[in-house]
C-alpha positions as CSV (number, residue, x, y, z in Angstrom):
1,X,-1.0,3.3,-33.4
2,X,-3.4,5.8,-32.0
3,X,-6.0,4.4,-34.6
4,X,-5.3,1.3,-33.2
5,X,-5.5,2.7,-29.5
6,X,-8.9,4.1,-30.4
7,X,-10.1,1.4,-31.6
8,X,-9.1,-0.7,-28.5
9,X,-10.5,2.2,-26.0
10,X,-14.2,1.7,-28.6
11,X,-13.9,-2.3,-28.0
12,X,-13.4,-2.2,-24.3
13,X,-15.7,0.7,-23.5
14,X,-18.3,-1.4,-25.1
15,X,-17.2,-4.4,-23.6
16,X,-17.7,-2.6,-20.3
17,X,-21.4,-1.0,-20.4
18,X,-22.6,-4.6,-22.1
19,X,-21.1,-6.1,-18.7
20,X,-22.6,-3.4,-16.5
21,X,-26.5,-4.3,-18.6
22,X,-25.9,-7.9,-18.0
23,X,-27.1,-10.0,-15.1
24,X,-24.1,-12.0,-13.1
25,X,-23.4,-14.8,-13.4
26,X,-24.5,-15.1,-17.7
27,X,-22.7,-16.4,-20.1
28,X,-23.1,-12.9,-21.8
29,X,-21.1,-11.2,-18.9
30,X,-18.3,-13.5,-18.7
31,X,-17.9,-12.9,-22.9
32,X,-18.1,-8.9,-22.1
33,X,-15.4,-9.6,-19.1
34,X,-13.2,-11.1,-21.2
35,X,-13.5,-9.2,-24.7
36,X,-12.8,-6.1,-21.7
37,X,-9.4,-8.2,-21.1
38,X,-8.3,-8.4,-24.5
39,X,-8.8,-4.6,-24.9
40,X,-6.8,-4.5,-21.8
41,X,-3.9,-6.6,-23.3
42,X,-3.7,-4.9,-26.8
43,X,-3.8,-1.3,-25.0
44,X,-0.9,-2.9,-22.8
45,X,0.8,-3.9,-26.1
46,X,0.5,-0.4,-27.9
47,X,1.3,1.0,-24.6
48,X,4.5,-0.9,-25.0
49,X,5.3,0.4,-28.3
50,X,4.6,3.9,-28.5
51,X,7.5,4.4,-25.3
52,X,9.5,2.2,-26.9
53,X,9.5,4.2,-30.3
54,X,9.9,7.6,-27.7
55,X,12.8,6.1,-26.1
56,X,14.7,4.9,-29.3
57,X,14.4,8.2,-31.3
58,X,15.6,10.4,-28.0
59,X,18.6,8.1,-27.0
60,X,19.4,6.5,-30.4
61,X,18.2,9.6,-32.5
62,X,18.5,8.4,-36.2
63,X,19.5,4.8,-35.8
64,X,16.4,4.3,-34.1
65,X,14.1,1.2,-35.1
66,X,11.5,-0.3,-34.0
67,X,9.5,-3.7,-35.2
68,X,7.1,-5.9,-33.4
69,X,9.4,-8.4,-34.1
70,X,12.3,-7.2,-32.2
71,X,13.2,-9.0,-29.1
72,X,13.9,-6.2,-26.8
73,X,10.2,-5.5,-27.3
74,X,8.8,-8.3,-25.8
75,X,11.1,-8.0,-23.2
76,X,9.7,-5.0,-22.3
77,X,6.4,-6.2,-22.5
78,X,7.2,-9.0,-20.8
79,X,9.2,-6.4,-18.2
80,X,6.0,-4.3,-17.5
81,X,3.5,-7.1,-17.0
82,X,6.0,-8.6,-14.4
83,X,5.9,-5.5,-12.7
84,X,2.2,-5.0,-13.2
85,X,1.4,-8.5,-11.7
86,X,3.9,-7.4,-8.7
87,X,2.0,-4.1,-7.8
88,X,-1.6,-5.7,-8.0
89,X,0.5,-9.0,-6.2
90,X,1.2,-6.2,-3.3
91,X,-2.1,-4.0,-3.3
92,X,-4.2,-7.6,-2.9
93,X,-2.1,-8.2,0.1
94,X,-2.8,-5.1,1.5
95,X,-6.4,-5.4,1.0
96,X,-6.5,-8.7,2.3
97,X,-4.5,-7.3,5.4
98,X,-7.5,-4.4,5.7
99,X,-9.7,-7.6,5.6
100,X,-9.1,-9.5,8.1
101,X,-8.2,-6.7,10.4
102,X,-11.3,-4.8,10.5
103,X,-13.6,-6.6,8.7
104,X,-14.3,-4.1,6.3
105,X,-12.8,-2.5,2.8
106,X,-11.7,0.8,1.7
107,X,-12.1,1.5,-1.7
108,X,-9.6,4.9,-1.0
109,X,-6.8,2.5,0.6
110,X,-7.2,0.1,-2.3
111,X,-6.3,2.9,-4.8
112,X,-4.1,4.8,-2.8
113,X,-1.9,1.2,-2.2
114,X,-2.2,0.3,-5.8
115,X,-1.0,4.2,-7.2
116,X,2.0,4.3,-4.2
117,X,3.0,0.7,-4.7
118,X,3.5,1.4,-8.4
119,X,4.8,4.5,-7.8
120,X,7.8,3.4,-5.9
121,X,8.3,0.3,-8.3
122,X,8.4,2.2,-11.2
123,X,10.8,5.0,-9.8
124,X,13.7,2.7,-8.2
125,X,13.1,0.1,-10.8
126,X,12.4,2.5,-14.1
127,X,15.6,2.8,-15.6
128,X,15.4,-1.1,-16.3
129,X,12.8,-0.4,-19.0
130,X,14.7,1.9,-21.0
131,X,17.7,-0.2,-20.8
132,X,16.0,-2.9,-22.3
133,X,14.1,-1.0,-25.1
134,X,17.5,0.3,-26.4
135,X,18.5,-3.6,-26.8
136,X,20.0,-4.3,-23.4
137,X,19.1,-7.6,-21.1
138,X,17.5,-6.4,-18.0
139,X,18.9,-5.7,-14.4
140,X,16.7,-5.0,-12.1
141,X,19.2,-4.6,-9.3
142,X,21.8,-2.4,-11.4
143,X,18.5,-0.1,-11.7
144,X,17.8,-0.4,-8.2
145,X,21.4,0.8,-7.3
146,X,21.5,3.7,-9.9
147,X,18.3,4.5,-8.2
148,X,19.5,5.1,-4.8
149,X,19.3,8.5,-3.3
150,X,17.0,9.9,-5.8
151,X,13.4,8.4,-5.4
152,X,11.9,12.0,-4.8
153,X,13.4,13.7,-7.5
154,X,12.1,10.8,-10.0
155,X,8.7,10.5,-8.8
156,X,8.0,14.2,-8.7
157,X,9.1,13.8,-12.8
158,X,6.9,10.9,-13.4
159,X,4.0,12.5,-11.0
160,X,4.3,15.8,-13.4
161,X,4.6,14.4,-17.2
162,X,1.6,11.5,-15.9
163,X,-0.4,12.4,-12.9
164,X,-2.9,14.9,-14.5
165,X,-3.0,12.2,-17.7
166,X,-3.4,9.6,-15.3
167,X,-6.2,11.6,-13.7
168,X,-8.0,12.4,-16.4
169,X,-7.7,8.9,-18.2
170,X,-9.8,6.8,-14.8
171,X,-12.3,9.6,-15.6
172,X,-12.9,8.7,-18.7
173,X,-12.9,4.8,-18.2
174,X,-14.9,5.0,-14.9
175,X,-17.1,8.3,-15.3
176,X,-17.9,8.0,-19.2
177,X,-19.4,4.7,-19.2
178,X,-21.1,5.5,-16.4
179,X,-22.7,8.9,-17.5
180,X,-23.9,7.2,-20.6
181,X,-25.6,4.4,-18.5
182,X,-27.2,7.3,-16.3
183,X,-28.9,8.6,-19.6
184,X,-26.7,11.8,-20.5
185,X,-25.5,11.4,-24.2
186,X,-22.0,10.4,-24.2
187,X,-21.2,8.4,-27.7
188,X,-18.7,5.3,-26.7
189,X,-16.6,6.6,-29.9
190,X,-16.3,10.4,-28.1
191,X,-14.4,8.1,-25.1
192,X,-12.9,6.3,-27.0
193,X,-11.0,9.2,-28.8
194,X,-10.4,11.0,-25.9
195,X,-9.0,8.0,-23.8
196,X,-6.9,7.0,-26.3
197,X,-5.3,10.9,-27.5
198,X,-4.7,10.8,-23.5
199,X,-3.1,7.6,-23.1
200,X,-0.9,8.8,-26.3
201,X,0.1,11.8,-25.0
202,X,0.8,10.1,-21.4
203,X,2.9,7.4,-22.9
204,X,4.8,9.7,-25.1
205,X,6.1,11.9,-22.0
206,X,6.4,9.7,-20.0
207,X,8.9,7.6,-22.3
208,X,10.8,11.5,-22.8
209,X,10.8,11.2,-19.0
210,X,12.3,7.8,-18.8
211,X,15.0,8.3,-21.5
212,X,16.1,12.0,-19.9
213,X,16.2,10.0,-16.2
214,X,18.3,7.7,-17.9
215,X,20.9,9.6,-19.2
216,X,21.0,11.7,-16.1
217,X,21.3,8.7,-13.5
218,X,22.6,5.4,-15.4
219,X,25.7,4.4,-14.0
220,X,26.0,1.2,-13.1
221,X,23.7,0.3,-15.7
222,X,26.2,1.7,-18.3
223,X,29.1,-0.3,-17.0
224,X,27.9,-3.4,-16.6
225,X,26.9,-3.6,-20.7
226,X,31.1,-2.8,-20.5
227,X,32.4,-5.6,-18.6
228,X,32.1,-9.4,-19.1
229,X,29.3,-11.7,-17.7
230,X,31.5,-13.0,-15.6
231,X,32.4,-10.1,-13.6
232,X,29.1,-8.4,-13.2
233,X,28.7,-10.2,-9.7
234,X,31.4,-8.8,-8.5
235,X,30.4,-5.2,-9.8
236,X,26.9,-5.2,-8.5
237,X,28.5,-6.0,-5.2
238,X,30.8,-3.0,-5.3
């Protein structure tokens, strides 16, 4: 996988000083844009599959598998890009708001709305993505619930196992590219290996995060998979 990663991190790092050469509007930068997509998609993908292995060994241990194949990874995938598209969803309708009241845009605002949006998602929603990767169906609001009272604890656990990896990773995407453009000698491989040794690394804890939270704050989460369909109205109600 981190072969893989590193190979994505080469292709998109590429992909993004060939678009930053090129004029707008050419064909040539749309075909950088979008091979810079791709990238973007197969890194989600991995992404997806290195917590999902974390998450299976530390709350399955030794029955843990893990196939492309398997359904509960593509609901996870499927779980994060809802959540992804949710965020960006909210942080466009902040900016827009910025917009039209002052006529103006803050790059600061736009990144600290996008990092605090996703930040509260992903701590009162979290435990839904560990719940699927060990083959459950997905309950956003049982998450929600289980979530309750604890949003600070979480995000100071998330903000410690992926802050500084988060930090250092939109250095090397925006600054590396950027130094190599401005003639310093920065090889696209070099980035490449340290994006994607950062994004493993990131991933990995972060997945040891999520599986830990879950055993510590799962509740209703746990009982619902006990009861029948049926009844789980009633029991998200209590």
């Amino acid at each position: 996988m981190l072969i893989a990663l590193t190979f994505g991190n080469y292709v998109g790092i590429n992909a993004n000083l060939a678009e930053a050469a090129s004029e707008k509007g050419s064909l040539a930068h749309f075909g950088d844009w979008l091979l810079g997509a791709l990238a973007g998609g197969a890194r989600l993908l991995i992404g997806v599959a290195v917590a999902m292995l974390v998450i299976r060994h530390a709350m399955l241990g030794a029955k843990a598998r893990f196939r492309l194949i398997d359904l509960a990874y593509w609901k996870c995938v499927g779980a994060v890009t809802l959540l992804d598209l949710g965020v960006f969803g909210l942080a466009m309708s902040i900016l827009v708001g910025q917009v039209v009241a002052t006529d103006s845009t803050n790059v600061w605002l736009i990144v600290a709305s996008v990092y605090g949006v996703g930040l509260f998602f992903s701590t009162r929603l979290g435990l839904t993505f560990t719940h699927i990767a060990i083959g459950h169906d997905a309950d956003w609001f049982a998450s929600w619930r289980d979530t309750r009272g604890h949003f600070w604890t979480i995000a100071r656990l998330y903000l410690i196992a992926s802050g500084p990896f988060d930090v250092l990773e939109r250095i090397l995407f925006t600054a590396g590219p950027n130094v190599h453009l401005h003639g310093i000698a920065v090889s696209p491989i070099v980035l490449a290996v340290a994006r994607a040794t950062c994004d493993y690394l990131n991933w990995a804890l972060t997945a040891a995060s999520c599986a830990w939270l879950y055993r510590r704050y799962a509740r209703l989460l746990l009982e619902l998979v006990q009861i029948p369909e049926s009844s789980r109205v009633v029991a998200r109600e209590m």
